[in-house]
C-alpha positions as CSV (number, residue, x, y, z in Angstrom):
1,X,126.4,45.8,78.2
2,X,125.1,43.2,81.0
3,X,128.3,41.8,82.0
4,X,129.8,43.6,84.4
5,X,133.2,42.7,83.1
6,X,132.9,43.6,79.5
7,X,134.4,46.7,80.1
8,X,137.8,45.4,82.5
9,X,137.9,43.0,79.9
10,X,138.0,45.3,77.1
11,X,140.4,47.7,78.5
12,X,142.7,45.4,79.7
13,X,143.0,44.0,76.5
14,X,143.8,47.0,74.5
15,X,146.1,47.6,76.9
16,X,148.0,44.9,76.5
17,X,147.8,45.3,72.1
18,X,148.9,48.5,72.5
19,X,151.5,48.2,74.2
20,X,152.5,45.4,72.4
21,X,151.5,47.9,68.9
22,X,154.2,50.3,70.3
23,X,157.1,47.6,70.8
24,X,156.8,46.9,67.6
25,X,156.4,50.2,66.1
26,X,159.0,51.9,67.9
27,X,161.6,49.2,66.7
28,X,159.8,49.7,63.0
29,X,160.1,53.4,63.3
30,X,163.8,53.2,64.3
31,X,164.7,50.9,61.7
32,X,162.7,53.0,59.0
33,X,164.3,56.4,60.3
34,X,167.5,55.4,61.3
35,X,168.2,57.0,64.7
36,X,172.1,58.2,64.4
37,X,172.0,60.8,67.7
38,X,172.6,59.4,71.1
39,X,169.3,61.3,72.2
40,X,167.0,59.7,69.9
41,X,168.3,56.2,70.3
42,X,167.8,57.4,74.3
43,X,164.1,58.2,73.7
44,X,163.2,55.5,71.6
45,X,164.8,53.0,74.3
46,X,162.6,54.7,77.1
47,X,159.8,54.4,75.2
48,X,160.2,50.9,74.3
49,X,160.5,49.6,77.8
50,X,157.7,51.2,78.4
51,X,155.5,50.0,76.6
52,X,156.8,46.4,76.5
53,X,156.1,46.5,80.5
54,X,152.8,48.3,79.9
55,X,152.0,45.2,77.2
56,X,153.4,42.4,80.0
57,X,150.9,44.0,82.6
58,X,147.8,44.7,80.4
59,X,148.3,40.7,79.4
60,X,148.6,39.3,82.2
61,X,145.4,41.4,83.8
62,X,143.1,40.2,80.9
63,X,144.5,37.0,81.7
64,X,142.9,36.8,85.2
65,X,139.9,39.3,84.2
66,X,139.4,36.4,81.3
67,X,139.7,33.6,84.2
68,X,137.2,35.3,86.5
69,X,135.0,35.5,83.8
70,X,135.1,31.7,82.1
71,X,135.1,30.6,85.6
72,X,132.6,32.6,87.0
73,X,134.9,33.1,90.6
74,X,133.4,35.6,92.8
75,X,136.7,36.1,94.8
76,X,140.1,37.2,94.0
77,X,141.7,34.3,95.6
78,X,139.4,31.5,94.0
79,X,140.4,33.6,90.5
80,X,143.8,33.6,90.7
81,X,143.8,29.6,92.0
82,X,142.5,28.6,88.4
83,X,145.3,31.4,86.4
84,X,147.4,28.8,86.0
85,X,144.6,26.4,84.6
86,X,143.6,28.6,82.0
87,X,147.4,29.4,80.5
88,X,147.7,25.6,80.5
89,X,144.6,24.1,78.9
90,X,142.8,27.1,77.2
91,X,143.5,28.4,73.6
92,X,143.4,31.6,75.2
93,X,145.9,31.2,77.6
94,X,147.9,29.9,75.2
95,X,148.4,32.7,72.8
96,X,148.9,35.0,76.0
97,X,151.6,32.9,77.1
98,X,153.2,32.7,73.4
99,X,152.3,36.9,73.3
100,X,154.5,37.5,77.0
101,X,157.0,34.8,74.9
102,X,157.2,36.1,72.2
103,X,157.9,39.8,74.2
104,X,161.0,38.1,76.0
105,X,162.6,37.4,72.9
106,X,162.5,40.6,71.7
107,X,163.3,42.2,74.9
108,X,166.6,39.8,74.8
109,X,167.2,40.8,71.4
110,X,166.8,44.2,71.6
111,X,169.0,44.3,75.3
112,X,172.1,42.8,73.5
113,X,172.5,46.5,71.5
114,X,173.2,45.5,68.4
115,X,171.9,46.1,64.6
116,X,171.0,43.1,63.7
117,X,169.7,41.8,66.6
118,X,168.0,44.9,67.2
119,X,166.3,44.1,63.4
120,X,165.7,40.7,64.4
121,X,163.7,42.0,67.5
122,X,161.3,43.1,64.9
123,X,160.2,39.6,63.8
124,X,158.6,38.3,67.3
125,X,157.3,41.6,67.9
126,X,155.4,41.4,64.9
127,X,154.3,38.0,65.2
128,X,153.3,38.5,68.7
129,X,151.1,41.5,67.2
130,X,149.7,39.0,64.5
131,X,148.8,36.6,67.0
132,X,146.1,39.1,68.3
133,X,144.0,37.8,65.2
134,X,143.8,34.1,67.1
135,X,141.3,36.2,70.1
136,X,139.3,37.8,67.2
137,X,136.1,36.5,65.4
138,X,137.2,34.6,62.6
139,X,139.2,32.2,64.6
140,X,136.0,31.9,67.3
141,X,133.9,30.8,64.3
142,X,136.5,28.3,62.8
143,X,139.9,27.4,64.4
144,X,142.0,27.5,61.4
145,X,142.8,29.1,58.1
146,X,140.6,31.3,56.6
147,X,140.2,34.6,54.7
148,X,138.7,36.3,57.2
149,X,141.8,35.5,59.8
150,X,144.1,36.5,57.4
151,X,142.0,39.7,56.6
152,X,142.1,40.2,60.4
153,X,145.6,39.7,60.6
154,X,146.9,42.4,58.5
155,X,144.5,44.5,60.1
156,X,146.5,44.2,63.5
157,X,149.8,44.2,61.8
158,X,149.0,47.8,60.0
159,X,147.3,49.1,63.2
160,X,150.1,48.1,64.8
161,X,152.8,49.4,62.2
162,X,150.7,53.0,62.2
163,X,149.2,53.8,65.7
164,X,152.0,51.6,67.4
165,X,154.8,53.8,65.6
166,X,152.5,57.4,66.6
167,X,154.5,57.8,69.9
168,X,157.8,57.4,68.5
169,X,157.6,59.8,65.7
170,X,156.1,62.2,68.6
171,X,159.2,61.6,70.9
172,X,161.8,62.1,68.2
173,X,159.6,65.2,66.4
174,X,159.1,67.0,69.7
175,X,162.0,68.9,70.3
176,X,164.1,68.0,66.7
177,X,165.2,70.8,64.4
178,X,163.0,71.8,61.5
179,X,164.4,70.0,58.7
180,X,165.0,66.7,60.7
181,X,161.3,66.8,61.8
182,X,160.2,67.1,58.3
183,X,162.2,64.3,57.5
184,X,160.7,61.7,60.2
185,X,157.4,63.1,59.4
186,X,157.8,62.3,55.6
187,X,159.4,58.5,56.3
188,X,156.1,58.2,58.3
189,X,154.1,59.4,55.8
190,X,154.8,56.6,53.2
191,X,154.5,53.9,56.3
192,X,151.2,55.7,57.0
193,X,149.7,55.5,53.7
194,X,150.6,51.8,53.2
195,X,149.0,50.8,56.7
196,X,145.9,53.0,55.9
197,X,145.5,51.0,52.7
198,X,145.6,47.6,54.3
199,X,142.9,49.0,57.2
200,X,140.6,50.5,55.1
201,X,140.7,47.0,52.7
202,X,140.9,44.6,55.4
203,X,138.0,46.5,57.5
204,X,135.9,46.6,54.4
205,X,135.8,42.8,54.4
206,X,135.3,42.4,57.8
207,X,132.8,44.4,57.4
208,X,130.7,42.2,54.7
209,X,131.8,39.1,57.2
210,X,131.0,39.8,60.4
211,X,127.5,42.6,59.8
212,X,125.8,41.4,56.7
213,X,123.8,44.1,56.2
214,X,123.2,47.8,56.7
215,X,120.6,47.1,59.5
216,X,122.7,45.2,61.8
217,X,125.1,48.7,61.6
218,X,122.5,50.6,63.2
219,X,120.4,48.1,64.6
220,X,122.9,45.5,67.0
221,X,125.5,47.1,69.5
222,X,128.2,45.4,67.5
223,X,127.2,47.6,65.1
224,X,126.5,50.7,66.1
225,X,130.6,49.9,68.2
226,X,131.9,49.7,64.6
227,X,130.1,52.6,63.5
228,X,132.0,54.8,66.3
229,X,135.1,53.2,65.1
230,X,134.9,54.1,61.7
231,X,133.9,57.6,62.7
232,X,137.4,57.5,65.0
233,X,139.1,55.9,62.2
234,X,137.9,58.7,59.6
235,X,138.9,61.3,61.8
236,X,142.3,60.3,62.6
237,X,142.3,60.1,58.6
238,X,141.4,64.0,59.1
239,X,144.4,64.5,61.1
240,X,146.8,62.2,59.4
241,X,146.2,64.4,56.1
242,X,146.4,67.8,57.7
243,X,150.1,66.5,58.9
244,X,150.9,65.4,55.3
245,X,149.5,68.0,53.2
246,X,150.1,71.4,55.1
247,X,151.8,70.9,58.1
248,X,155.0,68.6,56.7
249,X,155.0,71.0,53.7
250,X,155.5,74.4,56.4
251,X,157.9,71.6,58.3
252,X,159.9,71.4,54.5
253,X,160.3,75.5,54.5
254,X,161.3,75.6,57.9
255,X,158.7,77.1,59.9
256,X,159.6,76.7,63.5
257,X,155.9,76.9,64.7
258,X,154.6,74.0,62.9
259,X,156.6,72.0,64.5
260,X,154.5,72.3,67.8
261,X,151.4,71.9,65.6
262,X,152.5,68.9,64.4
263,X,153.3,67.5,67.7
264,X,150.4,68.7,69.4
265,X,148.4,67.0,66.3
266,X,150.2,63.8,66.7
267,X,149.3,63.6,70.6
268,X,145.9,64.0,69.7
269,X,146.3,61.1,67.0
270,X,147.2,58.8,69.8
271,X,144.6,59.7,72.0
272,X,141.8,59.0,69.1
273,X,144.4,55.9,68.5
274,X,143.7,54.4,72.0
275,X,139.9,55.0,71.7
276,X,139.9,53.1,68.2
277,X,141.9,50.1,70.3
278,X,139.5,50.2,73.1
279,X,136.6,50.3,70.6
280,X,138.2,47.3,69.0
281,X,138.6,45.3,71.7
282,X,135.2,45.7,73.2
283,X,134.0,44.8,69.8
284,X,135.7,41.2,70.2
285,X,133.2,40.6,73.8
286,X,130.3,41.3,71.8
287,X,128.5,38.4,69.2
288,X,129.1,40.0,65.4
289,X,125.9,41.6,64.0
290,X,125.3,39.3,61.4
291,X,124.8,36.7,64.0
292,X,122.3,38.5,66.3
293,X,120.0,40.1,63.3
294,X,119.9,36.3,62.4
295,X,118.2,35.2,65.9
296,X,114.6,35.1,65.2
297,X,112.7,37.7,67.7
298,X,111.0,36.1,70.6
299,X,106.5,36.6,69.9
């Protein structure tokens, strides 16, 4: 890559999703599970916090590393002068402001301790993942309604609903009894397999959209980026089944041990989960394939 803040940019950015993906999927895994103990509601509110202030600071850092780099400042000073400029009168900074928004109300909803509002803090945390799609290709190419930025859209949501809701089954599974770990590990399961679904259809189109053809896979950085994601992807398939099909079924009869397997296989989930997000986001600093293998070569 020849700008030098491709890479800031990129990991700033996943930063900020994925701590936004595990807002919302810690308030979906909660809702999903039902958390009854004291402890677990504890846990799940640590890790909430967390990552909503994780999300707030990621944001707001690919907020000035996206200023510096529209503006072309070569000082931090000159950079942060023009911040403000940006949030106001870019599209951008717009959906960044509605994104830290968006993570207010849900902080306010969630603070007040109650059911319902606690459900209703689900609703701008999943629009705030959503939004997301509005810094991806399909709304660069054309700013409004299309297949292509709906297709993107679920994408986020499910990536959000899956590797965003990773850490809290690993928080509540690490140190639960046998047969309450096998039943948070089979309530993920079917959350799981319907996110997986909407990746796996929405990346296919993407896919078709945004490379074209077989050569700009191999042949375009864009490309070959997407290609290391779909090997992440297919390995964290690996792991996903291995939990499913052996590991929750020695969970079921009680075996004490797999319990640490699972939770060591889980940690390892969101470390390839984090890869795929930073993979993804240096994917949206990059031109899509189908677009550079259309450039005629210079004689």
């Amino acid at each position: 890559m020849e700008d030098p803040l491709a890479l800031p940019l990129a990991l700033s950015r996943a930063t900020g999703f994925a701590g936004l993906a595990v807002v919302f999927g810690t308030l979906l895994v909660g809702k999903m599970v039902g958390v009854p103990d004291i402890a677990e509601v504890r846990k799940l509110s640590r890790l909430f916090w967390t990552a909503l202030g994780v999300s707030v600071f990621g944001s707001l850092l690919w907020g000035v590393l996206q200023t510096a780099a529209m503006a072309e400042t070569d000082s931090l000073s000159a950079t942060l002068a023009l911040v403000p400029y940006v949030f106001a009168n870019t599209t951008f900074g717009h959906l960044v402001l509605l994104r830290l928004f968006l993570l207010a109300l849900t902080a306010l909803a969630l603070a007040h301790r109650r059911v319902r509002l606690a459900t209703f803090a689900m609703i701008p945390a999943g629009f705030a993942c959503v939004l997301e799609a509005g810094h991806l290709h399909a709304f660069a190419q054309n700013p409004g309604p299309s297949l292509l930025l709906a297709s993107e859209a679920l994408h986020v949501l499910a990536a959000a609903s899956w590797l965003g809701g990773l850490p809290a089954l690993w928080v509540l599974i690490k140190k639960a009894r046998p047969p309450r770990a096998a039943f948070l590990a089979r309530r993920f399961s079917a959350l799981g397999i319907a996110a997986v679904s909407v990746l796996a259809a929405s990346a296919a189109w993407q896919s078709l959209a945004l490379l074209g053809s077989w050569a700009a896979l191999f042949h375009t950085e864009f490309g070959r980026i997407c290609l290391a994601k779909l090997i992440a992807f297919a390995v964290l398939l690996g792991l996903a089944a291995r939990n499913r099909f052996i590991l929750l079924s020695r969970l079921t009869a009680g075996e004490e041990a797999s319990r640490s397997a699972l939770t060591v296989s889980l940690g390892l989930a969101m470390v390839l989960g984090a890869l795929v997000l930073v993979l993804a986001a240096l994917l949206g600093t990059l031109p899509p394939g189908i677009d550079v293998m259309s450039v005629p070569s210079a004689p």
